[in-house]
MDTraj code that builds the backbone (N, CA, C; nanometers):
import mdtraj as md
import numpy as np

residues = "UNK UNK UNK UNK UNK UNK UNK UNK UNK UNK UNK UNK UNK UNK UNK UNK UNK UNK UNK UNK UNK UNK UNK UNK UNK UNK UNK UNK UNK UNK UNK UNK UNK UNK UNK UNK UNK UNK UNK UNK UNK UNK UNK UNK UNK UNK UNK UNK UNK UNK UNK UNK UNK UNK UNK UNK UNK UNK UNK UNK UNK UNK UNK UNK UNK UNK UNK UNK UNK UNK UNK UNK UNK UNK UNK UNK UNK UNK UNK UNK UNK UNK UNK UNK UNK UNK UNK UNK UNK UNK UNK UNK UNK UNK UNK UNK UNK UNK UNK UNK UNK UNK UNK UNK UNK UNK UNK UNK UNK UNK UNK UNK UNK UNK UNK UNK UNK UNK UNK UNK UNK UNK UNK UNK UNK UNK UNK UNK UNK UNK UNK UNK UNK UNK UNK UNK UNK UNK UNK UNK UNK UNK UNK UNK UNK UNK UNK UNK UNK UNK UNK UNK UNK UNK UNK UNK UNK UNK UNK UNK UNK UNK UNK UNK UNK UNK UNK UNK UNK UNK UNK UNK UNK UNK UNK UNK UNK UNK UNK UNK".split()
xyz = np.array([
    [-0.2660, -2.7156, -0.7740],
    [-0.1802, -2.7814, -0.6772],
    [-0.0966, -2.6779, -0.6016],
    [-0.0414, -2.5971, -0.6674],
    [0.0029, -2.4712, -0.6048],
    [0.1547, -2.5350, -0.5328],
    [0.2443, -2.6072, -0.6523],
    [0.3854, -2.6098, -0.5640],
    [0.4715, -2.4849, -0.5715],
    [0.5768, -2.5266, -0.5028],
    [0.6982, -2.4669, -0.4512],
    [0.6687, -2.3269, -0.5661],
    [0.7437, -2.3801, -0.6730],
    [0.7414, -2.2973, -0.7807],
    [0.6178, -2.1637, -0.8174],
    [0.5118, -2.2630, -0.8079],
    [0.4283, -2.1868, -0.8571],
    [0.3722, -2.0932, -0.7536],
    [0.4216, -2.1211, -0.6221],
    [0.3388, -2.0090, -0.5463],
    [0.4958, -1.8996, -0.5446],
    [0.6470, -1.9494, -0.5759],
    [0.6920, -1.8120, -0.5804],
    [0.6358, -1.7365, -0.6963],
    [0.6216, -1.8096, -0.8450],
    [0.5956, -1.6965, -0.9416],
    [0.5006, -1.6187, -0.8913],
    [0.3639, -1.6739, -0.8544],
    [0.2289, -1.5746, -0.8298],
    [0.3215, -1.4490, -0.7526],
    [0.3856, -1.5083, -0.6660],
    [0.4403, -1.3448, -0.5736],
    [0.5564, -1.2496, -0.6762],
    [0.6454, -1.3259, -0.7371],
    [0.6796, -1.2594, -0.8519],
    [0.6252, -1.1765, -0.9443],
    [0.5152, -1.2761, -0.9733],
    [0.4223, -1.1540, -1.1004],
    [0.3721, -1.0547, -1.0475],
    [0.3019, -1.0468, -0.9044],
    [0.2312, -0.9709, -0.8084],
    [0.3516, -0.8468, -0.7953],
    [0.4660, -0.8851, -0.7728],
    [0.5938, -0.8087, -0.7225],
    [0.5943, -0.7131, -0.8710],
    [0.5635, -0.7703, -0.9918],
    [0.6232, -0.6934, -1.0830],
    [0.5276, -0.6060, -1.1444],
    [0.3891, -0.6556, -1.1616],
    [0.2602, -0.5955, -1.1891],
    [0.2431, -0.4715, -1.0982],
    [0.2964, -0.4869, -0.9495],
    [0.2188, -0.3735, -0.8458],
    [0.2670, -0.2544, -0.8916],
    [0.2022, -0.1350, -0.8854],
    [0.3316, 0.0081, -0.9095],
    [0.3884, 0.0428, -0.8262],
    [0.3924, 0.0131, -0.7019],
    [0.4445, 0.0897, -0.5931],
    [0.6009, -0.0403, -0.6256],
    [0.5923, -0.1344, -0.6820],
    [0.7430, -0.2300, -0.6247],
    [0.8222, -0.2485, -0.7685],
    [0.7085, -0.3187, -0.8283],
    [0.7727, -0.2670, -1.0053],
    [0.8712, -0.3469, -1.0425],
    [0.9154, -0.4924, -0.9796],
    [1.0169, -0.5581, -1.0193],
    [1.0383, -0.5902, -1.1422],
    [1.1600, -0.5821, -1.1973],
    [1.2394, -0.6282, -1.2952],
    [1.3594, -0.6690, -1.2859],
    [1.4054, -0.7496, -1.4066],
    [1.5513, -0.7938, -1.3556],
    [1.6756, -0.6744, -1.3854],
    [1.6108, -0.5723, -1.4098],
    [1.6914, -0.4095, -1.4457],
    [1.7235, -0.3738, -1.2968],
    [1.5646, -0.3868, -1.2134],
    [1.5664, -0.3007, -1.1066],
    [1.4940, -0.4018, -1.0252],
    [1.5879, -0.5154, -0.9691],
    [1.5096, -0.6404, -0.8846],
    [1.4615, -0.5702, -0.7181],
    [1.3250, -0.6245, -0.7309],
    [1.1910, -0.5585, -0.6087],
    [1.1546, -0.6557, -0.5531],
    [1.1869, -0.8202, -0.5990],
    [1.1590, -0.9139, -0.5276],
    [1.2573, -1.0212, -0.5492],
    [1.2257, -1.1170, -0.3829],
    [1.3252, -1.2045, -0.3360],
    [1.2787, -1.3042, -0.2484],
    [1.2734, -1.4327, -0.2667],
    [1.2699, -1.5402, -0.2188],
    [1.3736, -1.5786, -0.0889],
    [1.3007, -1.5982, 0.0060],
    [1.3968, -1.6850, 0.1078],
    [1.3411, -1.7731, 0.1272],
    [1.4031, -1.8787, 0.1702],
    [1.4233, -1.9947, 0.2163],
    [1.4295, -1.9707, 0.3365],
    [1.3172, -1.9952, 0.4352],
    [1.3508, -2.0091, 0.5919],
    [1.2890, -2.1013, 0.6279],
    [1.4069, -2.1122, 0.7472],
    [1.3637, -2.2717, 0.8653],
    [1.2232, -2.2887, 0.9222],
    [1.2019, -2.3447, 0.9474],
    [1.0902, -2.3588, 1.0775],
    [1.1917, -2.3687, 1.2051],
    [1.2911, -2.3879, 1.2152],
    [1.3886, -2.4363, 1.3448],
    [1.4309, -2.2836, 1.3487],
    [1.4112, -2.2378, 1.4670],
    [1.4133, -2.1159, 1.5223],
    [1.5025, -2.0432, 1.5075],
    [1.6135, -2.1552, 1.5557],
    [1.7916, -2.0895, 1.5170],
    [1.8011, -2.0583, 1.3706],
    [1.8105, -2.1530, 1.2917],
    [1.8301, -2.1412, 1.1539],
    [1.7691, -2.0290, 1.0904],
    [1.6434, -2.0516, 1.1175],
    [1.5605, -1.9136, 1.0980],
    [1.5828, -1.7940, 1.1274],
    [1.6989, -1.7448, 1.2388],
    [1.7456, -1.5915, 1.2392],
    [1.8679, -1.5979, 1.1185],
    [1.9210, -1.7169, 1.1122],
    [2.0362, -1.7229, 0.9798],
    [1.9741, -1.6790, 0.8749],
    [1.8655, -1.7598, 0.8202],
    [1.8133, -1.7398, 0.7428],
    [1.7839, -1.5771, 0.6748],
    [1.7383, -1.5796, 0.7753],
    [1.7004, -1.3717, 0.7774],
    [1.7625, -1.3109, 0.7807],
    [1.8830, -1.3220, 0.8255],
    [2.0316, -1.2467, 0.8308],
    [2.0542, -1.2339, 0.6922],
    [2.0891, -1.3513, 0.6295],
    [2.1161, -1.3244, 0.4562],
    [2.0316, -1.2635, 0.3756],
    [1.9132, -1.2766, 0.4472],
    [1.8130, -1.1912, 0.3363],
    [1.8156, -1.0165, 0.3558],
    [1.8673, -1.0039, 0.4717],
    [1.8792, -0.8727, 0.5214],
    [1.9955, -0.8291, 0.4429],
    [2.1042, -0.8974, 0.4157],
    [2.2533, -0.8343, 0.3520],
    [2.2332, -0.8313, 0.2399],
    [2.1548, -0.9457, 0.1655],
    [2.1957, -0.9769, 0.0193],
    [2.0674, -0.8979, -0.0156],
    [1.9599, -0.8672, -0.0024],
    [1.8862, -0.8170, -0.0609],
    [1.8398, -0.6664, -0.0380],
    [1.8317, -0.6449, 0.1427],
    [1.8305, -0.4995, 0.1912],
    [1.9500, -0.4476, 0.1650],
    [2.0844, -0.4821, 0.1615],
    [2.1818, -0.4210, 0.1675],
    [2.2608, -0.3802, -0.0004],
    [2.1443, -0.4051, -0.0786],
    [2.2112, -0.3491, -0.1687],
    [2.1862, -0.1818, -0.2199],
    [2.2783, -0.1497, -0.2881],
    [2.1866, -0.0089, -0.3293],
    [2.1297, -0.0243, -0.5062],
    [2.0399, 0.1262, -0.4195],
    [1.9155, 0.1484, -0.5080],
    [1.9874, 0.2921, -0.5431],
    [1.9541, 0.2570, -0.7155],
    [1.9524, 0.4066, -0.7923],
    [1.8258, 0.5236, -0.7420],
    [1.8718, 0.6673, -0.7399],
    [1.8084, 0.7244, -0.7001],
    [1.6870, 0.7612, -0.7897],
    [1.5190, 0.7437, -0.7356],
    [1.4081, 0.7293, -0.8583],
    [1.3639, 0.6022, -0.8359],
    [1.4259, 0.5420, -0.8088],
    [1.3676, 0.3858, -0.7963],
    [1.2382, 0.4141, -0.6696],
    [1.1626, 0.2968, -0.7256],
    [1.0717, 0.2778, -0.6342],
    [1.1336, 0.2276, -0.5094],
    [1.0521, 0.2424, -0.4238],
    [1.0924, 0.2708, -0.2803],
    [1.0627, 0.1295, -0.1993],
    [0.9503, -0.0027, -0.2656],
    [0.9095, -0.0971, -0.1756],
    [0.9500, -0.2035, -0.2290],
    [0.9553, -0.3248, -0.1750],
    [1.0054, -0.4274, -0.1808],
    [0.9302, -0.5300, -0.1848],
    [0.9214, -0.6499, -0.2462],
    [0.8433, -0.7786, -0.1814],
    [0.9171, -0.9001, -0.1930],
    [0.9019, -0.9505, -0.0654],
    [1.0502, -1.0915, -0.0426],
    [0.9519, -1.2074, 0.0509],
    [0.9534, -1.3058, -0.0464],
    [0.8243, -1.3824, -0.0012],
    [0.9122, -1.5261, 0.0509],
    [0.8463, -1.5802, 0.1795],
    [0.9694, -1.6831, 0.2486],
    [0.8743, -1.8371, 0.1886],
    [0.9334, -1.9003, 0.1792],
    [0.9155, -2.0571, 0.1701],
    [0.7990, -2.1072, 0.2426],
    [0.7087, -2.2193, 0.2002],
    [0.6200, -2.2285, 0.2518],
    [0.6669, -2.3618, 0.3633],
    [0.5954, -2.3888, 0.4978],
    [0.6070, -2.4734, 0.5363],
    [0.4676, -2.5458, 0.5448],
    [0.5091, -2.6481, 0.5587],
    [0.3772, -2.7903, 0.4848],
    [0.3531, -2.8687, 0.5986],
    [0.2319, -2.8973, 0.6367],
    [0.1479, -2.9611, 0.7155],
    [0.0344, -3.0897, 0.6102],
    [0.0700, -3.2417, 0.6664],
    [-0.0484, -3.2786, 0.5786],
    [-0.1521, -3.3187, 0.6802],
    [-0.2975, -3.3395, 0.6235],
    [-0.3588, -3.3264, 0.7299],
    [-0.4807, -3.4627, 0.6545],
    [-0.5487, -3.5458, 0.7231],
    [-0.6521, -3.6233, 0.7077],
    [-0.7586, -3.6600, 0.7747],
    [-0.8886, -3.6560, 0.7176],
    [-0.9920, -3.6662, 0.7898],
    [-1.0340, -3.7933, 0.7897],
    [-0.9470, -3.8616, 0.8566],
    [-1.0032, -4.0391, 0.8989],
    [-1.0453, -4.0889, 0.8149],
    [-1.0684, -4.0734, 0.6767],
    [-1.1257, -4.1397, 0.5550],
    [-1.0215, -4.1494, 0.4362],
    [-1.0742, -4.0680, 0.3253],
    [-1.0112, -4.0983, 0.2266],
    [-0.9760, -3.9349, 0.1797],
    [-0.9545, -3.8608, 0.2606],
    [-0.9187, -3.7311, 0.1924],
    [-0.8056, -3.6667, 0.2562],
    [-0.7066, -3.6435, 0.2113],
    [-0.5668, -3.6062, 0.2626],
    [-0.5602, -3.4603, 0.2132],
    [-0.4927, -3.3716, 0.2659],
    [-0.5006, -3.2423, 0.2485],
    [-0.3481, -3.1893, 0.2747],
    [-0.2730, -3.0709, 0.1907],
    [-0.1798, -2.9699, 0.2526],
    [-0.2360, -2.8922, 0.2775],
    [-0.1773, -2.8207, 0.4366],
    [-0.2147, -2.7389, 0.4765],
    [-0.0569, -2.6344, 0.4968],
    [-0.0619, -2.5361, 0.3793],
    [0.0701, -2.4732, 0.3809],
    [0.0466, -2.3056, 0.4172],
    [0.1802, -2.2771, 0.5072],
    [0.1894, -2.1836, 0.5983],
    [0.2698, -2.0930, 0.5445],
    [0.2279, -1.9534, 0.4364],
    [0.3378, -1.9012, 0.3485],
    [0.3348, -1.7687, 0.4574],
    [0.4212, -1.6421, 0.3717],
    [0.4458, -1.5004, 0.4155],
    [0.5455, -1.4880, 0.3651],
    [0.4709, -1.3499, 0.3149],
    [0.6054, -1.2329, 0.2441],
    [0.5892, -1.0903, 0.3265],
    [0.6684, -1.0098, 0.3125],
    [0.7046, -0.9079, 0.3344],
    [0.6892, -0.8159, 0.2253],
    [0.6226, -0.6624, 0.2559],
    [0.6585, -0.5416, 0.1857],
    [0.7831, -0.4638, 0.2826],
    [0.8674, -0.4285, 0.2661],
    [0.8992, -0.3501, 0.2574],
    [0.9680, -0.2165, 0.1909],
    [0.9706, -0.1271, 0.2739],
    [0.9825, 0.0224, 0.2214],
    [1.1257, 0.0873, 0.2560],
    [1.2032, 0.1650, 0.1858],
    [1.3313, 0.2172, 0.1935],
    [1.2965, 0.3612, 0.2633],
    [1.3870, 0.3457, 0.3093],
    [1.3267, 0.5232, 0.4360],
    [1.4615, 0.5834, 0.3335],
    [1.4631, 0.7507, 0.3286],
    [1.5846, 0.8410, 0.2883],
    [1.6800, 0.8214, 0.4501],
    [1.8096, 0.9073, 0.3945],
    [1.8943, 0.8960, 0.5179],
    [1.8377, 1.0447, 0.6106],
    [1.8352, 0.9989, 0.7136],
    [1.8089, 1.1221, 0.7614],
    [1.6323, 1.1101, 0.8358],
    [1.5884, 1.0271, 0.8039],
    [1.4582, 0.9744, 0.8438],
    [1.3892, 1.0134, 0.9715],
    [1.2543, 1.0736, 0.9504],
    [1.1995, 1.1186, 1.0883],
    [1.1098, 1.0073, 1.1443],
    [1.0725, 0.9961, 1.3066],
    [0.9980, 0.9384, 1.3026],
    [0.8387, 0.9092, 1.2475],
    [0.7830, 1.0656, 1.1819],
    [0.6842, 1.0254, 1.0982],
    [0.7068, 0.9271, 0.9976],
    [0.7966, 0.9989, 0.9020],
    [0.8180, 0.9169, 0.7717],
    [0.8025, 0.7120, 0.8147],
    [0.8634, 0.6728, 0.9150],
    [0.8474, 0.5616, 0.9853],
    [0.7168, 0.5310, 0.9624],
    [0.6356, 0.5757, 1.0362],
    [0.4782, 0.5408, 1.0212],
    [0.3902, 0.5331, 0.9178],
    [0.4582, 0.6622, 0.8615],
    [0.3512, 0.6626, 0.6704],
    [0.4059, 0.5179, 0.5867],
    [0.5278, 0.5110, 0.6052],
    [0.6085, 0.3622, 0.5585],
    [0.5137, 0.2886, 0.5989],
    [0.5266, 0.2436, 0.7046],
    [0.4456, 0.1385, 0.8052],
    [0.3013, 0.1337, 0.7109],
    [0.2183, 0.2512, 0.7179],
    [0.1053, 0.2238, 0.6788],
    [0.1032, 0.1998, 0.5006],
    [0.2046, 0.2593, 0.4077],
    [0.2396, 0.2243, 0.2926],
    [0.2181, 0.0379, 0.2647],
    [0.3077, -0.0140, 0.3370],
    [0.3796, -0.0989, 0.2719],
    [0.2116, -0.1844, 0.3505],
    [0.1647, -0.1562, 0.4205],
    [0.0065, -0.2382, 0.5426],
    [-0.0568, -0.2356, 0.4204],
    [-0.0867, -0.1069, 0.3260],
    [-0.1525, -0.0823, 0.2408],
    [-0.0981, -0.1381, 0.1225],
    [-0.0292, -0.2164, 0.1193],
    [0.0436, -0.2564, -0.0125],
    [0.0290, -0.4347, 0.0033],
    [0.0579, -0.4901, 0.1469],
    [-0.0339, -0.6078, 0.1109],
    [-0.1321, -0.6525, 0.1436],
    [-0.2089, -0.5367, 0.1786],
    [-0.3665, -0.6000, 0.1310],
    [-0.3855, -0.5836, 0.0023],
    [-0.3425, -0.5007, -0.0597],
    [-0.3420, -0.5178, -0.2203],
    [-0.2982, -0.6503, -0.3178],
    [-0.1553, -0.7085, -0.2182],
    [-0.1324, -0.8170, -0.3016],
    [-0.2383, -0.9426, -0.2581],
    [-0.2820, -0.9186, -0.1051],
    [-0.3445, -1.0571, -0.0481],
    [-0.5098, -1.0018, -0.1763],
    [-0.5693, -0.9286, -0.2089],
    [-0.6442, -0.9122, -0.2515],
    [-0.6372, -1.0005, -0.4078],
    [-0.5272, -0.9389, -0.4264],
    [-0.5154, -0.9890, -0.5691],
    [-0.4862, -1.1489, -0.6091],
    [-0.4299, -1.1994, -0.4698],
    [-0.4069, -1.3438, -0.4660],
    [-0.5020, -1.4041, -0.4739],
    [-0.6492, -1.3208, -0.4035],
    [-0.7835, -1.3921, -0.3303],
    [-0.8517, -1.3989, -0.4845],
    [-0.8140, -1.2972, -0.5552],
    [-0.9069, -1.2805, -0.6562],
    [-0.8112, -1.4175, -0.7673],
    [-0.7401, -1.4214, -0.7916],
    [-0.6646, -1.4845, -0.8350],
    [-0.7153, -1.6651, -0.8319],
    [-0.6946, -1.6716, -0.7406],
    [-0.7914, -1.7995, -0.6335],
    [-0.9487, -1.8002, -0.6803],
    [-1.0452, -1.7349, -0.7101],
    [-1.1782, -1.7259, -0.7159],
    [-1.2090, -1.8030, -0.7828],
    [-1.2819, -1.9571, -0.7172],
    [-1.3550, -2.0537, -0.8393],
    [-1.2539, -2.1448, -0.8074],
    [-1.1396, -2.1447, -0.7555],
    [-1.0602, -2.2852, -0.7597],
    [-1.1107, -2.3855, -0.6344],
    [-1.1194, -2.4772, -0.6500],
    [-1.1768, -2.5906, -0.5906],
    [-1.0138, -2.6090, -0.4980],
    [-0.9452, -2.6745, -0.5739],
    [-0.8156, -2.7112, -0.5043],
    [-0.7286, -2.6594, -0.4218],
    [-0.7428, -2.5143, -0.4592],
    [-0.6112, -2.3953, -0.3616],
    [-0.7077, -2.2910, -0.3355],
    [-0.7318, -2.3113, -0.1743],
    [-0.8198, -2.2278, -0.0953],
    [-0.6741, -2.1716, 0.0117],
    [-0.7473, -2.0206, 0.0184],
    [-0.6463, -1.9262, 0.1082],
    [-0.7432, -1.9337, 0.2499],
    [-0.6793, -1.9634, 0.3916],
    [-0.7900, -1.9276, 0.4955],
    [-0.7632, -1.7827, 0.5139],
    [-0.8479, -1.7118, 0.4879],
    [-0.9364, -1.5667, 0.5188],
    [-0.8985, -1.6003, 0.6410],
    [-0.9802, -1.6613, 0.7438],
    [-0.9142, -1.6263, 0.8638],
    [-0.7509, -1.6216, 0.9663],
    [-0.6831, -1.6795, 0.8912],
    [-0.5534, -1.7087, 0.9239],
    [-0.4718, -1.6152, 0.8914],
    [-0.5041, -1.5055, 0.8289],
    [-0.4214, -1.3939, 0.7933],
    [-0.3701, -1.2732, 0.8474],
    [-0.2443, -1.3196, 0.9260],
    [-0.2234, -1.2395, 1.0111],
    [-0.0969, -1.0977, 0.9776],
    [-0.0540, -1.0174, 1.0077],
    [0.0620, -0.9125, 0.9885],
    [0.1258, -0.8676, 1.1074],
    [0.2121, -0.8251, 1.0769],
    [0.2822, -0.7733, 1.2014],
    [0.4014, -0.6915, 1.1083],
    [0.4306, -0.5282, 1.2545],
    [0.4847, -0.4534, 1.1567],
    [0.6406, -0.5327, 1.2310],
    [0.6997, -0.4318, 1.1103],
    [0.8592, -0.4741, 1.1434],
    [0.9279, -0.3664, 1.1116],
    [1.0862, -0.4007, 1.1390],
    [1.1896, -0.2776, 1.1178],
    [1.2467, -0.2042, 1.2582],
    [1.3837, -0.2083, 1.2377],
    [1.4396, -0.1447, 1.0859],
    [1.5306, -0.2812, 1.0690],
    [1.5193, -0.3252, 0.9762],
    [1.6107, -0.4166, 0.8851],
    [1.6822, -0.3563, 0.7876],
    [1.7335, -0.4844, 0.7585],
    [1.8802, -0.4518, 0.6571],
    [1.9924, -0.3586, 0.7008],
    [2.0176, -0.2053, 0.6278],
    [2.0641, -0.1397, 0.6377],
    [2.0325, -0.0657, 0.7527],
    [1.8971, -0.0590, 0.8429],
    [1.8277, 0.0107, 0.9184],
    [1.7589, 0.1221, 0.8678],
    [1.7117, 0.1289, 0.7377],
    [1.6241, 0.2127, 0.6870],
    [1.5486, 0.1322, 0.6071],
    [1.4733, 0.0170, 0.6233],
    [1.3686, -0.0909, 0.5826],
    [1.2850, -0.0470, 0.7128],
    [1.1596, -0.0531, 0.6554],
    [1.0235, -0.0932, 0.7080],
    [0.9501, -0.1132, 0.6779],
    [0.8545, -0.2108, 0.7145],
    [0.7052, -0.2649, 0.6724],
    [0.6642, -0.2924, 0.7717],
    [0.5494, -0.4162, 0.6289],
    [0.4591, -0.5312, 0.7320],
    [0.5162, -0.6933, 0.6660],
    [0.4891, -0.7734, 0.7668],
    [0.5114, -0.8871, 0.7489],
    [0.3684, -0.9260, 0.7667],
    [0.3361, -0.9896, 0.6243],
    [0.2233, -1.1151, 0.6411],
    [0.2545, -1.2878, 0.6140],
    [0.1330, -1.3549, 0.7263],
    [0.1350, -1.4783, 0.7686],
    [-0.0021, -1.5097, 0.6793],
    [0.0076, -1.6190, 0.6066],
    [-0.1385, -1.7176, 0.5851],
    [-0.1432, -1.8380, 0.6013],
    [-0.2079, -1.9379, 0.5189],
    [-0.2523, -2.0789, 0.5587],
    [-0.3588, -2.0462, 0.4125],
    [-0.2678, -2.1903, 0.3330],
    [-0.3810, -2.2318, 0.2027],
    [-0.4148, -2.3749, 0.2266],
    [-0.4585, -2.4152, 0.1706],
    [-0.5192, -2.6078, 0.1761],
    [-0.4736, -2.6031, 0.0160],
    [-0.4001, -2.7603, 0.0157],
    [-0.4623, -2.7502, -0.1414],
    [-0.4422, -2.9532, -0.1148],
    [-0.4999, -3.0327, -0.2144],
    [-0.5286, -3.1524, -0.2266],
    [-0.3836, -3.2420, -0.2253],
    [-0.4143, -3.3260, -0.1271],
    [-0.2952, -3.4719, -0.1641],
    [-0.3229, -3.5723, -0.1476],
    [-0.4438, -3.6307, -0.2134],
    [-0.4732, -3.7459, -0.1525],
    [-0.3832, -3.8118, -0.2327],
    [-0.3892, -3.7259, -0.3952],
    [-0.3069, -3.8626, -0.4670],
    [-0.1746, -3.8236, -0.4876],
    [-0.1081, -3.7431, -0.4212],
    [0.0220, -3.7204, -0.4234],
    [0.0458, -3.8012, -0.2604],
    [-0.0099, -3.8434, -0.1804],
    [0.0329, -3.9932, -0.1155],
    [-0.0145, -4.0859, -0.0677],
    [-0.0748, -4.1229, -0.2305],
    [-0.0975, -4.2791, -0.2777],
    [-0.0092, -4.3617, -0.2819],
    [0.0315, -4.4984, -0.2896],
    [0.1179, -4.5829, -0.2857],
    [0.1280, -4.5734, -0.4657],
    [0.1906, -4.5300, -0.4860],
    [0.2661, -4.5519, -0.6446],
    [0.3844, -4.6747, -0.6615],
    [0.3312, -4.8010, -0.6834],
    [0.4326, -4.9163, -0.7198],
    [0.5025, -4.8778, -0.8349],
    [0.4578, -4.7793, -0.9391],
    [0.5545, -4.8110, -1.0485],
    [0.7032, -4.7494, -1.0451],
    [0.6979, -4.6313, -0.8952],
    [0.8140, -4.5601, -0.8688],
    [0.9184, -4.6346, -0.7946],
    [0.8995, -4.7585, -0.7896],
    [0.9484, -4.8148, -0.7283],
    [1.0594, -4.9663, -0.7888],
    [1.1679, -4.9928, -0.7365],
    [1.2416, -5.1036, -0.8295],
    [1.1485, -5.2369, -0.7261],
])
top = md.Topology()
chain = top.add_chain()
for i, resn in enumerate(residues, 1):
    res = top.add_residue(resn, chain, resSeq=i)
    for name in ("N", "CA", "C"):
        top.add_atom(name, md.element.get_by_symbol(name[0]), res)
traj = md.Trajectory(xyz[None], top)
C-alpha cells in the first residue's frame, strides 16, 4: 500500500544504510518535510526546512550529504470500471555541505556527488519494489533538477521528482460499518 509512513521509513532506511549520508539519531542526515502543493505555502514550507535542518551545524568529519524527502501528494485515478488507483507524486533531495571558502569547482563535483547519490537511492527503491504487484514506481516520470545554494548558502544538490501507483479500490469502497 505504501502509506504516509511507510514511504518516509523506506527513505529513512535508504538515508541511513547509504555511506555517503549515514544517518543516525547521533548524527541526523535525514528529514521529512511537509510541503504544500499551494505555491505560497510551499516557499514557507521550504524556508523551515532550510533553517531547521540546513542551518544546523555539523561536527567536523561528519559526512558531508544529506537526504530530506517532502510529502507525497495524491491523485486518485479510475478507469471507468471497477479499478481505482493512487497515483502519488513524491521527491527528496540529496544534498551536499560545501567547506567555507568554496570554489566554483567544488560546486559542480557536489552537484555531480549528490546526481550520483540519487540514482543510487532511486535504484535501490526500484530494486526494493521488484515483484510487487501493488507499488509500481513510473520509470518514466523521474525527473531532477539541480539546486542551491540553500540553507546556510553552502548546500547543494539534486532534487528528485517521481510518480508511484499503488491500489484503492478498496480503500474507497462504501464501508457502512464506519459509520453511526
Amino acid at each position: 500500500m505504501l502509506r504516509h509512513s511507510q514511504y518516509v521509513a523506506v527513505f529513512r532506511d535508504l538515508a541511513t544504510r547509504h555511506q555517503l549520508i549515514q544517518h543516525s539519531p547521533a548524527q541526523p542526515r535525514f528529514a521529512r518535510v511537509v510541503v504544500s502543493i499551494d505555491p505560497l505555502q510551499r516557499q514557507v514550507d521550504l524556508a523551515e526546512m532550510a533553517e531547521k535542518h540546513l542551518g544546523r551545524h555539523y561536527k567536523e568529519g561528519a559526512t558531508t550529504q544529506t537526504l530530506i524527502v517532502e510529502s507525497c501528494h495524491t491523485q486518485y485515478l479510475e478507469n471507468g470500471g471497477d479499478n481505482r488507483q493512487r497515483r502519488r507524486s513524491g521527491a527528496f533531495y540529496v544534498l551536499q555541505k560545501l567547506p567555507k571558502g568554496f570554489t566554483q569547482d567544488e560546486v559542480e563535483l557536489a552537484i555531480d556527488a549528490t546526481e550520483q547519490t540519487g540514482e543510487q537511492i532511486l535504484g535501490a527503491l526500484l530494486h526494493g519494489l521488484q515483484g510487487q504487484v501493488k507499488v509500481r514506481l513510473d520509470e518514466k516520470s523521474i525527473t531532477s533538477d539541480t539546486i542551491g545554494p540553500v540553507g546556510d548558502g553552502t548546500w547543494y544538490g539534486t532534487r528528485w521528482d517521481f510518480d508511484f501507483t499503488t491500489p484503492a479500490t478498496a480503500a474507497l469502497a462504501y464501508n457502512p460499518s464506519v459509520f453511526n
